[in-house]
C-alpha positions, 0 to 999 in steps of 0.5 A: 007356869012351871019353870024347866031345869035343862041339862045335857044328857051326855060328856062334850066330846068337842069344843069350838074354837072360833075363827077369829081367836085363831086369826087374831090371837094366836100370833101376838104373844108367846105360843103357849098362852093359847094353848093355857086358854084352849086347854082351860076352857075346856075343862070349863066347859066339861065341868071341870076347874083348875089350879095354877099349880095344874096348869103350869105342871101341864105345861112345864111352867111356873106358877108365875108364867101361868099368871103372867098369860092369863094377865095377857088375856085379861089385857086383851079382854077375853078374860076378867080376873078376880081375886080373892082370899081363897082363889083367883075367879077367871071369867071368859068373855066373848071373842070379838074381833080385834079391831071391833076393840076399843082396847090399846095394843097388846102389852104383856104385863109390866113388871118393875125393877127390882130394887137388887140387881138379880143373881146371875146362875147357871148351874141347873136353873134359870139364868136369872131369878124370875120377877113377881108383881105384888098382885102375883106375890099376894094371890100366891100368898092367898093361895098358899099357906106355904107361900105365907109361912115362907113370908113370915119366917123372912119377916121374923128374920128381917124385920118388915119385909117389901116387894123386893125381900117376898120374890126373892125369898119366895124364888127360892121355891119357884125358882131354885125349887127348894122346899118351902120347909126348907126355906124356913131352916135355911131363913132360922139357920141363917139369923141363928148365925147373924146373917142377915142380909137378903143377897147373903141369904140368897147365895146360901139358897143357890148353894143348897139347891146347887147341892141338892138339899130337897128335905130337913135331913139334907139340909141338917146334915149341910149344915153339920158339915159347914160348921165343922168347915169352921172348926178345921179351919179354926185349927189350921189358924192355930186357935180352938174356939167352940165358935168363930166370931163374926169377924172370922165367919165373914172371911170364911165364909167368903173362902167357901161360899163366895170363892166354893174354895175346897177345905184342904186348899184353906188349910194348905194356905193356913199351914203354908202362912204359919209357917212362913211367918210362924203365926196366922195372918188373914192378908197374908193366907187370902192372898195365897187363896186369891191368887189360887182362885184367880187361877181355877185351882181347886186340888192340892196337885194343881196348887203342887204343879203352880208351884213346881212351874214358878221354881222351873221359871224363877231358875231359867230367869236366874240362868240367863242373867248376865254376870255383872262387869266392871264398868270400864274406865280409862286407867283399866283401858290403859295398856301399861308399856314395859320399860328396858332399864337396862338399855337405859343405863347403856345408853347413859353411861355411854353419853357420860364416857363421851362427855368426859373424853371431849372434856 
C-alpha cells in the first residue's frame, strides 16, 4: 500500500490555548513565563524557531531570565530540555491538569550562593549582579564563542577559573552590557598592570560601564586618560617616574577608583602635604583626602569653603575664651589697713611727758 505524505495547504492563523494551561499555570509564577511559552509555541507551530537571545529582546529579558522560565517549565513538566554543544533542544509535552501530576510543588530554579558577596550598583543597572547556574553558564558558553572566548582570556588572566569567576566575568556582558571584546581588553589591561583580583576586575567593568565604554576605541582612550591620572599625580608627589610601582598604583588607585576622587582634589592634597611638611607623605595627603570624601566634597570651591567655615569656627571658639585669672588666695584677698604713725607718735610722746611729771 502506498504511504501519504500529508500537509497543511495554508499559514495557521490561530493556536489553542487549553483551558486548563490558564487555569493552573498562569498564576504560579512570574507573569511573563506564560507568555515566553504561548509566544514559543506559536512559532513552533508556524515552522518557526527561536534564539534565547530573540526571546529575551522580545520580552526585554536577559538571556538568564529566558532560561530561568523555561527551567520553570521544565519543573512543571510541560516541557523537557536538551542541551547540547550547538543548542538547547525544548520539547512540549501535554498540558495535563495539575492535580492529575505526580510532580512536587512548583519551585522556581535553585540557585546557589555565590562564593563573593555580589557588588551592590545603582547607577543604570540592576542593583545587584545577577546569578547563573553552571548548566546556564555552560549552554551560553555552548551557544556562544563570544561567551567562551570571554572564559578563556579570564582563564589566561586568572589561572583555573570556577563557577564563582564565569557569572561574574560573564555579568559584565549580561549585565553591565559591555561588550564581549570589551571585556577582553579590560581582562588583558588589568593583568598588564598585575591586578589580578577578581572583585578588582569587577569594580573596573562597573566603572567602564558607568562611564559608557561601548568599543575598543573608548576604552583605549579610558585607558590613556587613567594612566596619564598616574603621571599627574606622580608629579604632584615630587617624583617623575615613567611608572608607578605597585605600592603606589594601589593608593592610587584607591583615590580614583575606589574613592571616584576627582584629579585636582588628589593634587591639591599632594601640594597642600608638601608644603606643610616640605615633602609627600601617604598617611598624611590620605588623610586630607579621607576627610573630603567623608564629607562629599568633589570641587576645589567646596574643599576652599571647608576651609573658609573651619578658620570662621576656629575664630569664634578663640573669641569666646575667658581669659585666664589668677587663682585667689588668702594674702591677695587680704585688705592692707593704712597705719597713722604720726598719731602714733603723738600719743606716745604724750604717755612719756605724763610718766616723767608724775615722776
Amino acid at each position: 500500500m502506498c504511504a501519504i505524505n500529508m500537509k497543511l495547504g495554508y499559514k495557521r492563523s490561530t493556536m489553542e490555548v487549553p483551558f486548563v494551561f490558564i487555569d493552573d499555570y498562569f498564576t504560579d509564577c512570574l507573569p511573563v513565563y506564560p507568555l515566553i511559552y504561548i509566544w514559543s509555541l506559536r512559532r513552533l507551530l508556524d515552522g518557526s524557531s527561536a534564539s534565547l537571545q530573540e526571546i529575551g529582546e522580545r520580552f526585554q529579558l536577559t538571556e538568564g531570565d529566558v532560561i530561568k522560565a523555561w527551567r520553570h517549565w521544565e519543573n512543571e513538566k510541560l516541557v523537557t530540555i536538551a542541551s547540547n554543544k550547538d543548542a538547547m533542544e525544548i520539547t512540549f509535552l501535554p498540558i495535563e491538569p495539575k492535580h492529575a501530576q505526580d510532580a512536587p510543588p512548583l519551585t522556581l530554579l535553585t540557585v546557589s550562593a555565590p562564593e563573593s558577596t555580589p557588588t551592590p550598583y545603582v547607577s543604570g543597572f540592576a542593583q545587584v549582579r545577577p546569578e547563573y547556574t553552571p548548566p546556564e553558564l555552560e549552554c551560553y558558553s555552548n551557544e556562544s564563542m563570544d561567551v567562551a572566548r570571554i572564559f578563556k582570556s579570564a582563564e589566561r588572566v586568572l589561572g583555573m577559573i570556577n563557577h564563582s569567576i564565569m557569572q561574574t566575568v560573564f555579568s559584565f556582558h549580561d549585565w553591565l552590557r559591555l561588550p564581549f571584546e570589551v571585556i577582553e581588553y579590560l581582562l588583558e589591561y588589568c593583568a598588564e598592570n598585575d591586578h589580578r583580583n577578581l572583585r578588582y576586575i569587577e569594580k573596573c567593568a562597573i566603572d567602564w560601564a558607568d562611564n559608557g565604554i561601548t568599543d575598543i576605541e573608548k576604552a583605549l582612550l579610558y585607558v590613556q586618560k587613567f594612566n596619564s591620572n598616574y603621571q599627574t599625580i606622580l608629579q604632584h608627589m615630587g617624583q617623575v617616574s615613567a611608572y608607578p610601582t605597585k605600592v603606589q598604583r594601589k593608593f592610587m588607585d584607591k583615590w580614583l577608583h575606589e574613592w571616584h576622587m576627582p584629579l585636582e582634589l588628589i593634587t591639591e592634597a599632594c601640594d597642600r602635604c608638601v608644603l606643610k611638611i616640605n615633602k609627600f607623605d601617604k598617611k598624611y595627603t590620605e588623610g586630607i583626602l579621607k576627610k573630603w570624601h567623608d564629607n562629599g566634597i568633589q570641587t576645589l570651591e567646596a574643599a576652599a569653603a571647608a576651609d573658609e567655615a573651619f578658620a570662621q569656627d576656629s575664630t569664634k571658639i578663640a573669641n569666646r575664651t575667658p581669659a585666664a585669672k589668677a587663682k585667689p588666695n588668702r594674702f591677695i584677698n587680704f585688705n592692707q589697713r593704712e597705719i597713722d604713725f604720726d598719731k602714733y607718735e603723738k600719743l606716745e610722746r604724750a604717755y612719756l611727758e605724763q610718766k616723767l611729771g608724775d615722776g
